[in-house]
N, C-alpha and C positions, 0 to 999 in steps of 0.2 A: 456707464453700465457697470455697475460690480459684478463679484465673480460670480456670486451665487448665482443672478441671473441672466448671465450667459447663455442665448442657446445652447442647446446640446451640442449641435453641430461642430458647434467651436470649441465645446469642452475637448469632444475626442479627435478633432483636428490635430488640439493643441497636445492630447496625449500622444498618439502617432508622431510629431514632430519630435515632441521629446524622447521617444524608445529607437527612431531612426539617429538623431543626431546623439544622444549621450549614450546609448548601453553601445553599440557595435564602436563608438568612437574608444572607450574605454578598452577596450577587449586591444582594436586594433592598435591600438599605443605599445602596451606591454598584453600581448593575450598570456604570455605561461605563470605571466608573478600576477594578473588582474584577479583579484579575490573569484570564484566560482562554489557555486552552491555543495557545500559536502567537503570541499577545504579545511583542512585544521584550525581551528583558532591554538592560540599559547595556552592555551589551557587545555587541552582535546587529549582526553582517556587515550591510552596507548594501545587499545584495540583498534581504532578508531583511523588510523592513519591509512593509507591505500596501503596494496597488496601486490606482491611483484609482479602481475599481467598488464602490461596496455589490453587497451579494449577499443572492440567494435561496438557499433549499432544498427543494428536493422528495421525497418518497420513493414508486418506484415498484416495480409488479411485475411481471418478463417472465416468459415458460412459454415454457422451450423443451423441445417437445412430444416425445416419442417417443425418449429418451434411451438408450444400454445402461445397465442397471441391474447395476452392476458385483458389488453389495454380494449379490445372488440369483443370480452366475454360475454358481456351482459345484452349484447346486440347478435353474438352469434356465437354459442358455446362450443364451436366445431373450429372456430376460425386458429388460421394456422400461418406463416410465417418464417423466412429465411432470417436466423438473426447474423448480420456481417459484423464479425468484433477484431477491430484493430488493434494491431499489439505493439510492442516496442520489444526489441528483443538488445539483450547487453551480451558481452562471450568474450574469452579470452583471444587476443588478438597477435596475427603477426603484423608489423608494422615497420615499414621502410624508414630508413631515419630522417626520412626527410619530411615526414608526413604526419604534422601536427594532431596531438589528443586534446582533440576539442572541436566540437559540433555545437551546433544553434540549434534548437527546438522549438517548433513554433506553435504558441499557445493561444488562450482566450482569456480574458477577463468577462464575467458576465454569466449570464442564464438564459438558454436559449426560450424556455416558456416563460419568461418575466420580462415585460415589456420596460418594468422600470431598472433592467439589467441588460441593456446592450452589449453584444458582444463586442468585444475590443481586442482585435489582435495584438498580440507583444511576441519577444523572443527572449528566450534566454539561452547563455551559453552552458555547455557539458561540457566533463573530461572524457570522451572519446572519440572513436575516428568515424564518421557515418561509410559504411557498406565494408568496412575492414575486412581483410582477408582472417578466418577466425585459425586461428593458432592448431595445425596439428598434430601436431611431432608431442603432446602432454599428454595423450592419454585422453578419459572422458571426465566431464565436470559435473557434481549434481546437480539437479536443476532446483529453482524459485520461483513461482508464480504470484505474482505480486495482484493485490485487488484496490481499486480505492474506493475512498466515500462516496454521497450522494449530496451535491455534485461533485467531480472531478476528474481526473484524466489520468493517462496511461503515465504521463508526466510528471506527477505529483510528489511524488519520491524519488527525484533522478540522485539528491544527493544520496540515497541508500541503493537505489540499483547500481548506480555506476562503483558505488564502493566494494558491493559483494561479487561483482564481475572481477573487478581489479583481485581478487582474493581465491580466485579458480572457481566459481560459481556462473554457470547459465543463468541469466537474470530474466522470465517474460512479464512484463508490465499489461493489463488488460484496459483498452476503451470501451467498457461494458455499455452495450447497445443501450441509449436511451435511460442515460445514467452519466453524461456525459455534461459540462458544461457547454457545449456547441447542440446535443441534442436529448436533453431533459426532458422527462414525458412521465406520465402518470408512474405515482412512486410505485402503486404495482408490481411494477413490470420491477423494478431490483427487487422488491422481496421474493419474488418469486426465482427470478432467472441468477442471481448472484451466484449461486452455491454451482447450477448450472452452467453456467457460462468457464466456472474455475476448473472445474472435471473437464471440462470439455478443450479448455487450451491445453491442460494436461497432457491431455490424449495428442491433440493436434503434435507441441513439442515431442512427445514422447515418438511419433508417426518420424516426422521430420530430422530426429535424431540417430535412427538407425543404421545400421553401418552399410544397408542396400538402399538408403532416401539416396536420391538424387540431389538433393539439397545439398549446399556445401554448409551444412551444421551437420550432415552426415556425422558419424561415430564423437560425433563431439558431447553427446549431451547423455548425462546418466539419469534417467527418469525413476529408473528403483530406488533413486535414493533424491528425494523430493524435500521441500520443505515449501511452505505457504506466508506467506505475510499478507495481512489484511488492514485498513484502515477504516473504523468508524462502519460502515455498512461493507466493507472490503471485509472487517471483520467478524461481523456479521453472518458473512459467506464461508470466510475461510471454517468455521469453528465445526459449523453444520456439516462441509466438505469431511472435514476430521471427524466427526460420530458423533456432534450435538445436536439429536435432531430437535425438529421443532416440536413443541407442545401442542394437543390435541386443543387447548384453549386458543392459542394462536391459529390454529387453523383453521377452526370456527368463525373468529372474528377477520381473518383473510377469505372467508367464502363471503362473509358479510359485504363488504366491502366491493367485493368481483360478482357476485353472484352465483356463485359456486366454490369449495372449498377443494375439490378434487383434482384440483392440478397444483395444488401444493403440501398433498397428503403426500405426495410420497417421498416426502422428506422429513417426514415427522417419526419422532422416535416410532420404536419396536415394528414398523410400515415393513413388510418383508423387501418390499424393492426398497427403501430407504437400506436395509442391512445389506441389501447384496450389491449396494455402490460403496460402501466401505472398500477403499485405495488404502491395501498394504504398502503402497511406492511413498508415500507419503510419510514421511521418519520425525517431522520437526511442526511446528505452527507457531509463527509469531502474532498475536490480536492487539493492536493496536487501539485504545480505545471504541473498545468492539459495541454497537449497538443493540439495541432490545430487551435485554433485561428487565425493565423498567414498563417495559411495554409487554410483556408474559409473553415471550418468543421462544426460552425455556423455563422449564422447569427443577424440582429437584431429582425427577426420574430422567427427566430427559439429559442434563448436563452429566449424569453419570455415565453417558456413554463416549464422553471424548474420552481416550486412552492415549492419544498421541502424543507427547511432552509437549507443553505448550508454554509461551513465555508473554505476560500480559502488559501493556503497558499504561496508564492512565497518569490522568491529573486529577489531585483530589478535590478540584471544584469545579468537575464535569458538569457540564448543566445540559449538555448533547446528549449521552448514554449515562449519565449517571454515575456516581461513584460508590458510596456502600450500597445502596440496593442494587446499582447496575453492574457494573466491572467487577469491584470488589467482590461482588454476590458470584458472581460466573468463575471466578477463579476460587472462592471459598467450596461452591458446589460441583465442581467439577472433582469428584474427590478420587477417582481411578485413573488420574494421571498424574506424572510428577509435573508440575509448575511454578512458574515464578511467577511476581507482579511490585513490575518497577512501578514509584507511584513519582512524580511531581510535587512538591507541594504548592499548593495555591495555582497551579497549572489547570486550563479549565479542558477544552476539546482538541484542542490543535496541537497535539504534544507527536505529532507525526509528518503532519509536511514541510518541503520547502518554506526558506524565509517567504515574505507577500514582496511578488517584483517589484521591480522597481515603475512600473506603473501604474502601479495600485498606491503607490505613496502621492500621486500628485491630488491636485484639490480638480470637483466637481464631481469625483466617482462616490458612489454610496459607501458609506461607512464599511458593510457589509462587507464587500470585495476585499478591503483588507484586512478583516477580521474573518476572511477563510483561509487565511495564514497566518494568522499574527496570535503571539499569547499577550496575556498584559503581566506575569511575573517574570515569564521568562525571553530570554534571548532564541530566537529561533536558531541561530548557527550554531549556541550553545547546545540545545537538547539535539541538533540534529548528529553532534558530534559525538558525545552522550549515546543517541541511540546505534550510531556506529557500531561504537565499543560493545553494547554489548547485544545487538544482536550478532558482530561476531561471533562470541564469544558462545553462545547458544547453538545459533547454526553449526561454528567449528566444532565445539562439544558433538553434537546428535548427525550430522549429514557426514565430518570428516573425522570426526574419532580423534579429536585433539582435547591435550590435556588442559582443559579451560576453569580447569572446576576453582579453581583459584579464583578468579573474576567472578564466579558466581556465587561462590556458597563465604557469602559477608556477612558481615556485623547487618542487623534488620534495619539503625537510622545512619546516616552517613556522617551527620553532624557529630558524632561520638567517637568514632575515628576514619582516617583515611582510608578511604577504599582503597583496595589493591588495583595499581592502574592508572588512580589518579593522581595529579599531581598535589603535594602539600598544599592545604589546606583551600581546593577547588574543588572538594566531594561534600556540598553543599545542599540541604531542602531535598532530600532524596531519600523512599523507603524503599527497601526490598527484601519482600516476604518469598519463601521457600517452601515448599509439602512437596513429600514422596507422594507417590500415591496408594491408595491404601489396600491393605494386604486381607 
């Protein structure tokens, strides 16, 4: 029997064997020098390296109660729903010396509505300590709510949450209900709830951070001074969260689809209950090759209303959200905010997650699986180090009032000279466009 036709059975027998015997064997040998996702490579920008806090992790669960139930509209336009969204939480930590930074997280390969995508459990190792006592004697930290694609997980980014934690930063990571590789469901339900669900952990952290929560992240967490990161339909979310409402075109063709259009008017530009969810706590937004552009999600009156600094990132052979009509369009049109937009070159969607595990590299799984981490120009540890750098750099600028503007305000192609930051001749296939916003 060759490999191709193999039962299944045996295919993911044989992965399971392999992520039990070789990743924890690895770790267990040397766990502090064993490579981990977010790691320096010899070439990794000088933003990019950790930041003096060990760090905790927590994982929690908010309800937020009495939801539209977008996915039973068409069958009951009344219907309604508890949505339960799990999070990951990162924070500055105190840590006993005896008490290793590094945790196991445990993930899926797969799609839970595609049959010809079984899920497949895997782990991968973090640098932090799971339920760490969170550091109190610093003061408070601003916070980050972090969103991801469709599909994907609260996990997606640990190499960038765990690095802005280590940097004095509260890091919340969202499992957006039903948007999730374990439970996937009509795509719907993220266009509608994505923007929601990010207000809503806001609030929750912001609840939980107070210096009368009972929570022990009590007085630890500064929510006035907020910043978003989104990836792909994460970014999608976070933009609209910041004051890009949706276009009246999009919302037409979202009633289309649902059979009614009114439970996602009110997120659509000049919508008076869209302006009066405008979040002053909110100071920064990172968009990750952010989706819908290309699909009329905004417009040129609607993109006029982010005002928040925003910092864009793409590859310029998106073929997911698109590159000049899509990204590039949303950071040319957003013209009442000041932003950036790092571009890639020949980088296509993936220019934002984890490297693809190490059980996505074995044979029998669909190509797919690891082409929802993998670029084909680039090195994933490469860009992820890259985006270290400078989403520090942005964040520290706009949330901590640090003098960053050196790392930001470069030469437009990298190829022409060395960025500030990086190392001789490693600031390679890289643009970065700058606009104030205008006056």
């Amino acid at each position: 029997m060759n490999e191709r036709s193999q039962p299944k059975s045996l295919v993911l027998i044989g992965l399971l064997v392999f992520q039990s015997l070789s990743l924890p064997f690895s770790i267990a040998q040397n766990p502090e020098n064993a490579f981990v996702y977010g790691d320096a490579l010899p070439d990794a920008p000088e933003l990019s390296a950790r930041g003096e806090y060990k760090i905790g992790v927590r994982t929690l669960e908010f309800v937020n109660k009495n939801q539209v139930d977008v996915l039973k509209f068409k069958e009951n336009a009344d219907a309604k729903y508890d949505r339960t969204l799990k999070v990951e939480v990162w924070y500055p930590a105190n840590l006993p010396a005896n008490k290793p930074e590094l945790v196991s997280y445990e993930e899926v390969m797969g799609t839970s509505n595609d049959p010809k995508r079984p899920l497949i459990p895997f782990t991968f190792m973090g640098r932090a300590a799971r339920d760490a006592a969170p550091l109190s004697t610093a003061g408070t930290f601003p916070l980050i709510v972090v969103s991801h694609g469709y599909v994907g997980s609260r996990y997606l980014l640990t190499y960038l949450t765990e690095n802005l934690a280590s940097k004095g930063y509260v890091v919340v990571a969202i499992d957006h209900a039903e948007s999730t590789f374990r439970d996937a469901a009509g795509f719907t339900s993220t266009l509608l709830n994505r923007s929601k669900d990010i207000l809503f952990v806001l609030n929750q952290m912001a609840d939980l951070g107070k210096s009368g929560s009972k929570d022990q992240l009590a007085g630890l967490i500064d929510a006035t001074n907020t910043g978003l990161v989104g990836y792909s339909m994460g970014g999608y979310g976070v933009l609209n969260v910041a004051g890009a409402g949706y276009s009246e075109a999009f919302a037409k063709a979202f009633g289309g689809m649902t059979g009614g259009s009114q439970s996602i008017e009110v997120r659509t530009t000049q919508n008076a209950e869209y302006e009066k969810s405008f979040d002053p706590r909110i100071k920064a937004v990172v968009a990750f090759a952010p989706w819908g552009m290309e699909r009329g999600v905004w417009d040129s009156e609607s993109l006029k209303g982010l005002k928040v600094p925003t910092f864009f990132v793409a590859g310029s052979q998106d073929d997911v959200s698109g590159y000049e009509k899509g990204i590039k369009a949303i950071y040319t049109g957003a013209i009442n905010t000041e932003r950036y937009l790092l571009t890639y070159e020949n980088a296509r969607h993936n220019v934002a997650p984890n490297p693809p595990p190490a059980v996505a590299l074995q044979p029998g799984l669909p190509f797919d699986e690891y082409y929802r981490y993998a670029e084909p120009a680039w090195d994933e540890r490469r860009l992820n180090n890259i985006n270290q750098h400078f989403v520090t750099a942005f964040l520290g600028k706009y949330l901590k009032g640090k003098d960053y503007d050196k790392y930001l305000d470069l030469p437009v192609n990298s190829n022409e000279k060395t960025w500030t930051g990086f190392k001789a001749r490693s600031a390679t296939g890289m643009e970065l466009l700058h606009e104030e916003a205008a006056k």
